[in-house]
C-alpha positions as CSV (number, residue, x, y, z in Angstrom):
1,X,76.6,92.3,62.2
2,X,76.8,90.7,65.6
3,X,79.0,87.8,66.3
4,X,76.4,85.6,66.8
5,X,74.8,86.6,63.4
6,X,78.2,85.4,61.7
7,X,78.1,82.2,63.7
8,X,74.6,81.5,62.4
9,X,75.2,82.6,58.6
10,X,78.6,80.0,58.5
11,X,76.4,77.3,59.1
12,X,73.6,78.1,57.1
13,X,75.8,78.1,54.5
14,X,78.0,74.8,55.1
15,X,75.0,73.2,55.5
16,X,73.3,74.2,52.1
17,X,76.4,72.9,50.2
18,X,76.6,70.0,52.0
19,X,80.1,70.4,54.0
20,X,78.4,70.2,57.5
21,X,79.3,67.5,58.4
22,X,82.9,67.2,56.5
23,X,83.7,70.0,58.6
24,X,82.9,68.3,61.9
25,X,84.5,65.3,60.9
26,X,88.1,67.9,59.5
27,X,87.5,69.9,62.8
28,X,87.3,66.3,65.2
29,X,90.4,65.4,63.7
30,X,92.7,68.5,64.7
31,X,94.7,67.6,67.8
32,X,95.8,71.3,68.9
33,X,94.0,74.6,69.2
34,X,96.2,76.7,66.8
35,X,95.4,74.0,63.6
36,X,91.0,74.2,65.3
37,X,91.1,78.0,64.7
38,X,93.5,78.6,61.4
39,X,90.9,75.6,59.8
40,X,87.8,77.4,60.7
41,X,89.6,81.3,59.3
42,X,90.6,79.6,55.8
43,X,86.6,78.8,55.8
44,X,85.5,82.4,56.6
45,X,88.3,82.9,53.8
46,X,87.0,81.1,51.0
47,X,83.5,82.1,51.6
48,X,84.2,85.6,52.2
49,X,82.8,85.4,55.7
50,X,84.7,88.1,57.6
51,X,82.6,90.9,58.7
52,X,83.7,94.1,58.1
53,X,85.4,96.6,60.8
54,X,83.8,99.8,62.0
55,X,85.3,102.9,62.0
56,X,84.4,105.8,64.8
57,X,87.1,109.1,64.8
58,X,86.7,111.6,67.4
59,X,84.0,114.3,66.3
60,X,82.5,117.7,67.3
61,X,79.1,117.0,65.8
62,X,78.7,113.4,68.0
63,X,79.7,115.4,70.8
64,X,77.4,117.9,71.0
65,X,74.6,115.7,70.0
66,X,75.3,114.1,73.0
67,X,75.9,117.3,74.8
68,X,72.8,118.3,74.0
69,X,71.1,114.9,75.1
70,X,72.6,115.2,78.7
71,X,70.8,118.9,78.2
72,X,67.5,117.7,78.4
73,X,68.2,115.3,81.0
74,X,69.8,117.8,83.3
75,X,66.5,120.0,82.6
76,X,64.3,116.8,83.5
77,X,66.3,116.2,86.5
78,X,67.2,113.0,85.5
79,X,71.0,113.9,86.9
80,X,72.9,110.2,86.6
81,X,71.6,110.0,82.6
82,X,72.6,113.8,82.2
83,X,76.5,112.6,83.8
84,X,76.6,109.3,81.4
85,X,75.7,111.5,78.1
86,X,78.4,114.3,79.5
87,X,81.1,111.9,79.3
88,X,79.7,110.5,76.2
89,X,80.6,114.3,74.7
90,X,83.6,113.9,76.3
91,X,84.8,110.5,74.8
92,X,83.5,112.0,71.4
93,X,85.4,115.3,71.9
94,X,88.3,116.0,69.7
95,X,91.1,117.2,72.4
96,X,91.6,120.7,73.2
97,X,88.0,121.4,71.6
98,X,85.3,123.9,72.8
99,X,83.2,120.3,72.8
100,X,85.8,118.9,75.8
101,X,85.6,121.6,77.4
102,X,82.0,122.3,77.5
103,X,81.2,118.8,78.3
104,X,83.4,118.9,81.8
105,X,81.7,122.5,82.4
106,X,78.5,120.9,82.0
107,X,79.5,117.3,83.7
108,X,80.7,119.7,86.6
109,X,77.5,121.3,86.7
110,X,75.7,117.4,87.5
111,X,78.1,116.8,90.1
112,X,77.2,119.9,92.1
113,X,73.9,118.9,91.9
114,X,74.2,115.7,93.1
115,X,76.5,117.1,96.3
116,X,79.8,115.6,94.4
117,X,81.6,119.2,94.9
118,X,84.9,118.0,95.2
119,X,84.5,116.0,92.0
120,X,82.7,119.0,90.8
121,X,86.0,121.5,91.9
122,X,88.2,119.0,90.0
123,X,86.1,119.2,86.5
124,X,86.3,123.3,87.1
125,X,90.2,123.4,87.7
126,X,90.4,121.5,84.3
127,X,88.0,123.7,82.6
128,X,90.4,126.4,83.7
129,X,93.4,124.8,81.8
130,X,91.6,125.0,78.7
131,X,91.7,128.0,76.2
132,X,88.1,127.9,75.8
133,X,86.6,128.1,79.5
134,X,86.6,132.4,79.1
135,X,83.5,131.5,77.2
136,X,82.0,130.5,80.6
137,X,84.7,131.6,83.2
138,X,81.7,133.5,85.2
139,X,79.3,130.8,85.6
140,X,82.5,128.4,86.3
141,X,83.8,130.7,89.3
142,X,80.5,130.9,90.6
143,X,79.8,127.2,90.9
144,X,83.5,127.0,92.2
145,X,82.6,129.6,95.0
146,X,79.4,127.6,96.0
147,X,81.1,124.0,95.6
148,X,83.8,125.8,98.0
149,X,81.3,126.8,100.9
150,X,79.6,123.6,100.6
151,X,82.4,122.2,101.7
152,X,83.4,124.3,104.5
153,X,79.9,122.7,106.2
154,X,80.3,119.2,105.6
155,X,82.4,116.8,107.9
156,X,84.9,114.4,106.8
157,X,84.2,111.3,107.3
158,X,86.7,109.2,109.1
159,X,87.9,105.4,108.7
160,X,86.1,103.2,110.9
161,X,88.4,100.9,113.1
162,X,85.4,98.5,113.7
163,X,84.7,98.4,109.8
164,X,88.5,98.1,109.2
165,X,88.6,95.0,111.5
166,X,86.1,93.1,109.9
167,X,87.4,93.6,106.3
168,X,91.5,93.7,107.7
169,X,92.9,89.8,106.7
170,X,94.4,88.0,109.9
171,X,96.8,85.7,110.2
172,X,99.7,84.4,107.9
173,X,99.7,84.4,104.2
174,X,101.3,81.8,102.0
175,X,104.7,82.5,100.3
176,X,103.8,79.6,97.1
177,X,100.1,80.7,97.0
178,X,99.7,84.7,97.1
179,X,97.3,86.2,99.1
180,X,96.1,82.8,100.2
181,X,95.4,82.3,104.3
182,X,98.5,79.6,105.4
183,X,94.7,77.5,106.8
184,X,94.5,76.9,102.9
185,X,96.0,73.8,101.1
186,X,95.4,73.0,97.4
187,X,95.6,69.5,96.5
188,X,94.8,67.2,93.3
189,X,92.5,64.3,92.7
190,X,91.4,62.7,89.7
191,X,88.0,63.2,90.7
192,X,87.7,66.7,91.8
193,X,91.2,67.9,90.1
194,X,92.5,70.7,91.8
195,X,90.9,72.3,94.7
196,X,91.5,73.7,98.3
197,X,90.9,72.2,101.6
198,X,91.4,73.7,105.1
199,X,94.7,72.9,107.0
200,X,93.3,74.2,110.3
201,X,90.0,75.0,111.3
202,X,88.3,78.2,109.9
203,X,85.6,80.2,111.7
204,X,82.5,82.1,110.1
205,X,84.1,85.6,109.2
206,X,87.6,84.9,108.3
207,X,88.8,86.0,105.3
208,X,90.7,83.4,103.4
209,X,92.0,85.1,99.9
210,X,92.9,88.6,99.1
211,X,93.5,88.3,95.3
212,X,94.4,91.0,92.5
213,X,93.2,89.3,89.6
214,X,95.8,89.0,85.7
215,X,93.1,91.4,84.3
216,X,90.1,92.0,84.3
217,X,87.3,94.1,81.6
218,X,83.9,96.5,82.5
219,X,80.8,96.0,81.4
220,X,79.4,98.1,78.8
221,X,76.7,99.5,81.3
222,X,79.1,100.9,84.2
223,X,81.6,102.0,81.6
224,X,80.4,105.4,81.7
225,X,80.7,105.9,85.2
226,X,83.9,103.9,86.7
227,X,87.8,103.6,85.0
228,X,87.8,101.3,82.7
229,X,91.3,100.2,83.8
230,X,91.0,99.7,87.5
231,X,87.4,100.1,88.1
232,X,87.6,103.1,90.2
233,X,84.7,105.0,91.3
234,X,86.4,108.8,91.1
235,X,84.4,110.5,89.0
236,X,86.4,113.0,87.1
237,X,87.0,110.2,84.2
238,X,89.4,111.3,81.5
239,X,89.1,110.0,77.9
240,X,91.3,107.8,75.2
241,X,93.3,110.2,73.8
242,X,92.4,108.1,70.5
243,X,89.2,106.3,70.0
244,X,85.5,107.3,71.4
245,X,85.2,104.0,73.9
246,X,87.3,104.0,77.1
247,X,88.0,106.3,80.5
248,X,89.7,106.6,82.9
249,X,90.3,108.0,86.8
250,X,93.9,108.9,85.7
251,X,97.0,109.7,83.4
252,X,98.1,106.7,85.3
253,X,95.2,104.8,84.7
254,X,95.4,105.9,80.9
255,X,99.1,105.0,80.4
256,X,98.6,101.6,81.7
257,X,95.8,100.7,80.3
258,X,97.5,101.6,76.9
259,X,100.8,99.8,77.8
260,X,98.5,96.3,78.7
261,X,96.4,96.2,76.5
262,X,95.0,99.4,74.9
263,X,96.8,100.2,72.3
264,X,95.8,97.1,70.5
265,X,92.2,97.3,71.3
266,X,91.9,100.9,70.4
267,X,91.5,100.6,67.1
268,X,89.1,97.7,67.2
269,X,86.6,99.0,70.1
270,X,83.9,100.3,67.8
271,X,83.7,97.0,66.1
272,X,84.0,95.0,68.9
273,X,81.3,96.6,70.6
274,X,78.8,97.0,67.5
275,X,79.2,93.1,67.0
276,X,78.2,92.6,70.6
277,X,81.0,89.8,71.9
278,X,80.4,89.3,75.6
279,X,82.5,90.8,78.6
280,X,83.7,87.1,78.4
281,X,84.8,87.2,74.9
282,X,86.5,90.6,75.4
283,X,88.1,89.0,78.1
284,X,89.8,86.3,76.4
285,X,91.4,88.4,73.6
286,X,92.1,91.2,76.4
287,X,94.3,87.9,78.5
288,X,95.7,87.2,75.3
289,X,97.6,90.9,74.0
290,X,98.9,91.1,78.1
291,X,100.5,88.4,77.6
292,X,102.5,89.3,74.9
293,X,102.7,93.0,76.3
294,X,104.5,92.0,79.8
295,X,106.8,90.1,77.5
296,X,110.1,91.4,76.0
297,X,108.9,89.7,72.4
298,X,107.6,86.7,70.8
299,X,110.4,84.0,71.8
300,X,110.0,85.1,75.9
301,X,106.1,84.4,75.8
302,X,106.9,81.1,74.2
303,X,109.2,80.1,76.2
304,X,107.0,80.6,79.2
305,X,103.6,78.9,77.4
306,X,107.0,75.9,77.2
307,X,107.6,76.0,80.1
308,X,103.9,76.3,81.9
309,X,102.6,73.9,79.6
310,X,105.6,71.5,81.0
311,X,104.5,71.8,84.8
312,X,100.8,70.9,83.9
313,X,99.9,68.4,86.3
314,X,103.0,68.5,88.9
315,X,102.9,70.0,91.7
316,X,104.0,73.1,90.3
317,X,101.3,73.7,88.1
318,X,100.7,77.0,87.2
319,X,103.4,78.3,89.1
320,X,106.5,80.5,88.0
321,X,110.4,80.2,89.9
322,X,111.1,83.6,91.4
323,X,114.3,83.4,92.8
324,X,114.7,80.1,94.2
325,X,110.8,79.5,95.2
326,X,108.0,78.1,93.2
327,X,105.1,81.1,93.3
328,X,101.5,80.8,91.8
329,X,100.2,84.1,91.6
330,X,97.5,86.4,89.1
331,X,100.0,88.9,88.1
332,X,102.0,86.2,86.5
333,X,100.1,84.9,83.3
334,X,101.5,81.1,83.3
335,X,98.7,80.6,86.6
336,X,95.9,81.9,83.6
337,X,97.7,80.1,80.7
338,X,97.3,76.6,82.5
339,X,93.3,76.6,83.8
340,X,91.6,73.6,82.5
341,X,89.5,74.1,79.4
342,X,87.3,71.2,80.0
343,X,87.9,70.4,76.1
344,X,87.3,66.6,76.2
345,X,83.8,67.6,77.6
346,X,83.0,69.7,74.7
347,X,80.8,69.0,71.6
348,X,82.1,69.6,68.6
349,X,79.7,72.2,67.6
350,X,80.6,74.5,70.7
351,X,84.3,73.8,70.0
352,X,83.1,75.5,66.3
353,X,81.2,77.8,67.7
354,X,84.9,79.5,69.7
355,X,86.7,78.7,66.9
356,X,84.5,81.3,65.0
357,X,85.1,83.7,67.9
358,X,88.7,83.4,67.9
359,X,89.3,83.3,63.9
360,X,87.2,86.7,64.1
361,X,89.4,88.3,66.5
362,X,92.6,86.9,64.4
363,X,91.6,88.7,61.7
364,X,90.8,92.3,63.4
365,X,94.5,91.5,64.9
366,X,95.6,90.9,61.5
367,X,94.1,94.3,59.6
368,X,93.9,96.9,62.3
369,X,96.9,96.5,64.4
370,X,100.7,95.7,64.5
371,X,100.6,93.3,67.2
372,X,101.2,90.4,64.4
373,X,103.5,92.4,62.5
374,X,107.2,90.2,61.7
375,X,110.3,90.4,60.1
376,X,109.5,87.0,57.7
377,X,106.8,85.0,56.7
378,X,108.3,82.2,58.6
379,X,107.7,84.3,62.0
380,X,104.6,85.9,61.1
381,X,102.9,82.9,60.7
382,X,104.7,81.2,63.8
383,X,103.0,84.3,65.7
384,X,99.5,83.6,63.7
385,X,99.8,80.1,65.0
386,X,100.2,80.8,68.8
387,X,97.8,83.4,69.0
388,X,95.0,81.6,67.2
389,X,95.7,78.8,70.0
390,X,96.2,81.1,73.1
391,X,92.6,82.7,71.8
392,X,90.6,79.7,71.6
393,X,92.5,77.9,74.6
394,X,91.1,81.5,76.4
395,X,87.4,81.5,74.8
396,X,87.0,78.2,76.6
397,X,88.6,78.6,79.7
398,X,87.1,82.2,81.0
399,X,83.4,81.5,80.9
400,X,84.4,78.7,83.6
401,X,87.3,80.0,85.3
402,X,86.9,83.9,85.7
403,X,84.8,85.8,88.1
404,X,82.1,88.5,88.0
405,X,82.6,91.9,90.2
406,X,78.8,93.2,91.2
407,X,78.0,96.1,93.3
408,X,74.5,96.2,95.3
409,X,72.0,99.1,94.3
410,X,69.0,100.3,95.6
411,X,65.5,98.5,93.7
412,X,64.0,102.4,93.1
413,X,62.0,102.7,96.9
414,X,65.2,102.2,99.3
415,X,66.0,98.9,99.3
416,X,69.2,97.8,98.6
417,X,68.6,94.2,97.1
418,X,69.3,94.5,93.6
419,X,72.7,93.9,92.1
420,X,74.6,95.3,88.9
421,X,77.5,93.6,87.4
422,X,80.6,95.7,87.0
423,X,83.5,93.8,85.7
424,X,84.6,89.9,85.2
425,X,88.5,89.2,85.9
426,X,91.2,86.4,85.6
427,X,91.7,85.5,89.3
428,X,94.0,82.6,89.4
429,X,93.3,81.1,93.0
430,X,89.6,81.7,93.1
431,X,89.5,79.6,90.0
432,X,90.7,76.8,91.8
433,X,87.9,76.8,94.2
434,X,85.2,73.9,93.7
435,X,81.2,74.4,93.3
436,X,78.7,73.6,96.4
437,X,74.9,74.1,95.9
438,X,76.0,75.0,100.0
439,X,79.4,76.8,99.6
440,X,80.8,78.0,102.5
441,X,82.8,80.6,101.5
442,X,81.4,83.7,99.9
443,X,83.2,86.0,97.7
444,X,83.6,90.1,98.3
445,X,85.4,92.9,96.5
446,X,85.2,96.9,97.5
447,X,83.2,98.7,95.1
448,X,85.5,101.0,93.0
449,X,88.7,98.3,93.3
450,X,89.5,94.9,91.8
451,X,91.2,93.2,94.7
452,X,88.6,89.6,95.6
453,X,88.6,88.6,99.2
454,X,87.0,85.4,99.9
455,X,84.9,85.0,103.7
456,X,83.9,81.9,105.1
457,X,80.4,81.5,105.1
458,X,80.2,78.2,107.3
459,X,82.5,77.1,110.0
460,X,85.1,74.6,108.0
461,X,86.8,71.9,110.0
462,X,90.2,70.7,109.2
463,X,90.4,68.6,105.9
464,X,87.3,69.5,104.4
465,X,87.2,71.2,100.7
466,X,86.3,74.8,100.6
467,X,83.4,75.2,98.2
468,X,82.5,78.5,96.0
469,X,79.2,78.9,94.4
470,X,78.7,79.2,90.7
471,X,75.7,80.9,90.9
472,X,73.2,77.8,92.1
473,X,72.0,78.2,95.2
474,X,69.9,75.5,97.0
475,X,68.0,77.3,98.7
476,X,66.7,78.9,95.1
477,X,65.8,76.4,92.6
478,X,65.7,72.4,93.1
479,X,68.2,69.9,92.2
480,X,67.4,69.0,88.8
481,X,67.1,73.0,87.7
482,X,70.6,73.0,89.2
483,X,72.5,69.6,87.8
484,X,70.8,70.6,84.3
485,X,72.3,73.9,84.2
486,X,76.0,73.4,85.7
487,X,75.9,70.2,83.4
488,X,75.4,72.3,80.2
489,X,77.4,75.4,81.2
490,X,80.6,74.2,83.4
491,X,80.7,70.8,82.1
492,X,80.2,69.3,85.8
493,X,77.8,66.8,88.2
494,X,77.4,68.4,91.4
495,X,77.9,65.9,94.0
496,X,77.3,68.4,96.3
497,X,76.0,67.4,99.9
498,X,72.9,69.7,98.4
499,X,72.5,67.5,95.6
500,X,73.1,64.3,97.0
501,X,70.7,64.6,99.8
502,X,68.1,66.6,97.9
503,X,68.1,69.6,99.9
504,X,64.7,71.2,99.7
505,X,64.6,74.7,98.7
506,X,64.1,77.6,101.3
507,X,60.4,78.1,100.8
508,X,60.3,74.1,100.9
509,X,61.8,74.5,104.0
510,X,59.1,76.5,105.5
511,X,56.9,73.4,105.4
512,X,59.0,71.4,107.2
513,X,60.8,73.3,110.1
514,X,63.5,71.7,112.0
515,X,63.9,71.6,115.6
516,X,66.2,74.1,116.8
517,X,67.3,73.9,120.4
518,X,66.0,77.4,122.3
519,X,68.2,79.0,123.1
520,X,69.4,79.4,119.2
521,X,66.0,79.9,118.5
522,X,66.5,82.9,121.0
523,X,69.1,84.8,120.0
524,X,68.3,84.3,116.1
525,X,65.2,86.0,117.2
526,X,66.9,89.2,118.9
527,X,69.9,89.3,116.5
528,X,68.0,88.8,113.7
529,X,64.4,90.3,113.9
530,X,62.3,91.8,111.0
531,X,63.1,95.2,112.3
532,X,66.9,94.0,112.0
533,X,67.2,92.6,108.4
534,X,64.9,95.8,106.9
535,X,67.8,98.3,108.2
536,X,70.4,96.0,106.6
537,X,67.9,96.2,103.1
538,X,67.9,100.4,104.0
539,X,72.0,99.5,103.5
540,X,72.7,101.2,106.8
541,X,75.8,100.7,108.2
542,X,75.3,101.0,112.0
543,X,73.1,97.6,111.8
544,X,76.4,96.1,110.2
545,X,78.9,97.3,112.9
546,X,76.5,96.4,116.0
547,X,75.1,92.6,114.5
548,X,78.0,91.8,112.2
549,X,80.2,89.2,115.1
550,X,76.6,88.4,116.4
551,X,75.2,87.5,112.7
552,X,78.5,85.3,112.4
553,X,78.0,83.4,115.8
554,X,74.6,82.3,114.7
555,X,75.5,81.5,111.3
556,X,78.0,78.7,113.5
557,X,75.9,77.8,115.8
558,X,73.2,76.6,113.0
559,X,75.4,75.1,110.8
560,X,74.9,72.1,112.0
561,X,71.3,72.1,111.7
562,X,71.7,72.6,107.5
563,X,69.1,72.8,105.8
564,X,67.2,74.9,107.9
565,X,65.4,78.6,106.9
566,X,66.8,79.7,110.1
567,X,70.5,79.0,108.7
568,X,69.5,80.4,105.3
569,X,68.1,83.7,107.0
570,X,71.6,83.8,108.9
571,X,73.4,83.5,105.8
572,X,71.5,85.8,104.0
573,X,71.9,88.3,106.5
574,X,75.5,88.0,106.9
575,X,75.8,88.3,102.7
576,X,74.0,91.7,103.0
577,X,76.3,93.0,105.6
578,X,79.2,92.8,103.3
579,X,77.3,93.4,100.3
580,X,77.2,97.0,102.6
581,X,81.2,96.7,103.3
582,X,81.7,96.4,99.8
583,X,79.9,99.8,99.0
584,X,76.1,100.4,97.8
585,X,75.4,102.5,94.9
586,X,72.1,104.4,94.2
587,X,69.4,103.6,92.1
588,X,71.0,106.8,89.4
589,X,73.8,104.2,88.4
590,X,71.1,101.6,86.9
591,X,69.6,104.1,84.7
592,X,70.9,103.2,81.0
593,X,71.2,106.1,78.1
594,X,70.5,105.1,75.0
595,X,73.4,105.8,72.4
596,X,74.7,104.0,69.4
597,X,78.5,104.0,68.1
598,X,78.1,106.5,65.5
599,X,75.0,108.9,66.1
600,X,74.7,110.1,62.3
């Protein structure tokens, strides 16, 4: 039963005896977010409401069905399927099996064919270590001695310096805000809250944030090809030693994921991905077991919810004292703990709806793992209480406060204009960026890592707010599309210079042209020409390093003429340069397998 499913029956149900609306009226009246949640689980109680957990074990017969599936595709060609159901029969595998081993001969034998050999080397050195690879020790040192020649005839590519220039941060980085430019200031106002503004003037191209974010989760459709733990792209993922849902790129990887976070969720990923929460969700009850797995025990991650919750709206807000300095950073979870919720802007039926969410995930917490486990009564249910708040209090603030990680891929003929999302994460900082329908920064993260850089977009003069984009762009859809949708989903009315002065959109724009003096006009057409933005679509990376600076200059010179397509075009550009920097994957990494949590 999905989670959505259980939302829907719970209402069905109050509503047919009658208690609808006595429990809006019970759930108005609660005045903290631990009593909101602990009211909605006794009514999944009493009506018996809880949906049952799933359980998935290692086994040889799921792995070689899935063996067997990456089979055919490596017969059909179809190489990126055949590598996802190879580390399918891998996750399935029981350790030490003839099924492990086979399905990192077989994965091995993919990655030659795609001209991976050092991956493919790596998979044949571990075969080695197993008992069972004299099964296929011939057919494994061949491959070796091919991988080992191709090689010898391919070139190592070097680091670019030019590349590394344009991605290398500059300048001085504040001590109180972490990894934010010393150009940056955040300050507070009743009407925009917290937000950031520009302490010295900031030129198109600068990079303004580098930013590790508190945590962050994959999405179900790259989880087959990157660490689930740090989102590297090495290909020679390892399994959960335990359950059938999670790899990694290390040992390292491995242990730390199960230190964070991991050994809670392990017994709770089959059902957790057979009721189909979102990445978001996940997120929130991911935020949530850090928290108390950084801390020593219960009392030290009180004390700290105390003493964050006690700094909420000072200047120190969100901050922890290191030392004998007040720091706001991601790796410390009071900057997560204290993100605004946008509660009072809530209906009571969407309060409901995350209360369900978060009595669900109680309960899992409750009969699969220890994480609740006390001495007494007393401190069980004083645990119970604070992490039936911290999950709601999470389930509101991440679907407006975290960011999505996507990677650009090829559309099927070459062009590289489509996008897949890989991840979402808890970056502290970037949340306290502001929405423009016209931001002016834009954000960037290498493919493979986690770490968010933020690049200024527009030139930004001294005392003006720097403004993200929540995923409404003028130049896409027209004002009212836009106010309705940021109304309904972050709680908001853009008052945006976009919005305010009715920005048309781009291809509204092409039916009223601005005057642009001519010499602009010039260079846009010999930086920019149709010849120019196709190569950057092809992804290749000798367009970025020669129009990169030039693409920038432009994009300054035009501001000033906003809205214009030639501005757009300039902007667009410059996005698909580092869309390039960031790393492109091919069209093989879109291709979903089918395959369901327990195959028979």
């Amino acid at each position: 039963m999905i989670i959505d499913t259980v939302y829907e029956s719970i209402i069905k149900k109050l509503t047919t005896d009658g208690k609808i609306e006595n429990m809006s009226q019970e759930l108005r009246k609660k005045d903290n977010n631990n009593d909101r949640v602990l009211f909605v689980y006794k009514i999944f109680d009493d009506y018996n409401f809880f949906p049952n957990t799933l359980e998935v074990s290692k086994d040889e017969n799921a792995s070689t069905h899935y063996r067997n599936l990456g089979n055919q595709s490596y017969t059909k060609k179809d190489l990126y399927k055949a590598w996802q159901y190879y580390n399918l029969s891998l996750m399935y595998a029981p350790s030490d099996s003839i099924s492990f081993c086979l399905a990192l001969s077989n994965r091995s034998a993919v990655f030659f064919e795609l001209s991976k050999y050092e991956g493919c080397l790596r998979d044949i050195d571990l075969c080695f270590s197993y008992k069972y690879s004299e099964q296929i020790k011939d057919k494994l040192i061949k491959r070796k001695e091919l991988c080992i020649e191709a090689l010898c005839k391919i070139k190592k590519e070097e680091e670019d310096p030019e590349i590394q220039d344009i991605l290398s941060f500059k300048g001085l980085k504040s001590e109180q805000y972490v990894g934010a430019n010393l150009k940056l200031k955040v300050v507070s106002s009743k009407e925009m809250g917290r937000h950031v503004v520009a302490q010295q003037d900031i030129k198109v191209g600068e990079i303004l944030v580098e930013e590790q974010p508190y945590t962050q989760i994959i999405s179900r459709d790259q989880m087959l090809f990157a660490c689930n733990h740090c989102l590297s792209t090495q290909i020679n993922l390892i399994p959960c030693k335990d359950c059938c849902f999670a790899l990694y790129c290390s040992e390292e990887c491995r242990n730390n994921s199960w230190k964070e976070y991991h050994y809670v969720e392990c017994p709770l990923m089959p059902t957790l991905l057979d009721m189909s929460f979102t990445k978001l969700e996940l997120l929130a009850l991911r935020i949530v077991i850090k928290a108390r797995s950084e801390h020593d025990d219960w009392k030290s991650l009180y004390k700290i919810i105390e003493d964050a919750e006690s700094n909420v709206g000072t200047e120190f807000h969100g901050h922890v004292k290191v030392g004998d300095k007040w720091i706001y950073d991601s790796k410390y979870y009071t900057s997560i703990h204290t993100l605004a919720t946008n509660f009072d802007k809530r209906s009571v039926s969407d309060i409901f709806q995350k209360s369900v969410t978060a009595a669900v995930f109680l309960k899992f917490l409750l009969d699969k793992t220890d994480l609740l486990n006390a001495d007494s009564d007393e401190e069980k249910n004083e645990i119970c209480q604070c992490v039936a708040g911290l999950l709601l209090l999470h389930i509101m603030t991440v679907p407006t406060n975290m960011h999505g990680l996507t990677v650009t891929t090829d559309n099927g003929e070459g062009k590289y204009v489509s996008e897949i999302n890989v991840s979402s994460g808890a970056y502290a900082f970037h949340s306290l960026f502001n929405h423009s329908c016209a931001p002016n920064v834009v954000r960037f993260t290498k493919h493979g890592t986690s770490k968010m850089k933020l690049f200024a977009l527009r030139p930004i003069k001294k005392g003006m707010q720097i403004f993200d984009n929540y995923g409404f762009h003028h130049g896409l859809e027209d004002c009212m599309e836009r106010q309705t949708t940021l109304r309904f989903q972050y709680k908001f009315t853009c008052m945006c210079e976009a919005c305010v002065n009715l920005w048309p959109t781009y291809f509204q724009l092409l039916m009223h042209r601005k005057r642009i003096p001519n010499k602009i006009l010039r260079n846009k057409n010999k930086w920019l020409t149709t010849n120019i933005i196709d190569r950057l679509q092809n992804g290749d990376m000798d367009t970025v390093r020669k129009f990169y600076h030039k693409i920038c200059a432009l994009c300054e010179e035009l501001d000033s003429f906003a809205p214009s397509t030639e501005l757009c075009d300039c902007q667009e550009a410059l996005k698909q340069c580092l869309f390039i920097l960031q790393g492109l994957v091919l069209y093989g990494y879109n291709q979903k397998v089918d395959w369901t949590l327990k195959p028979f």
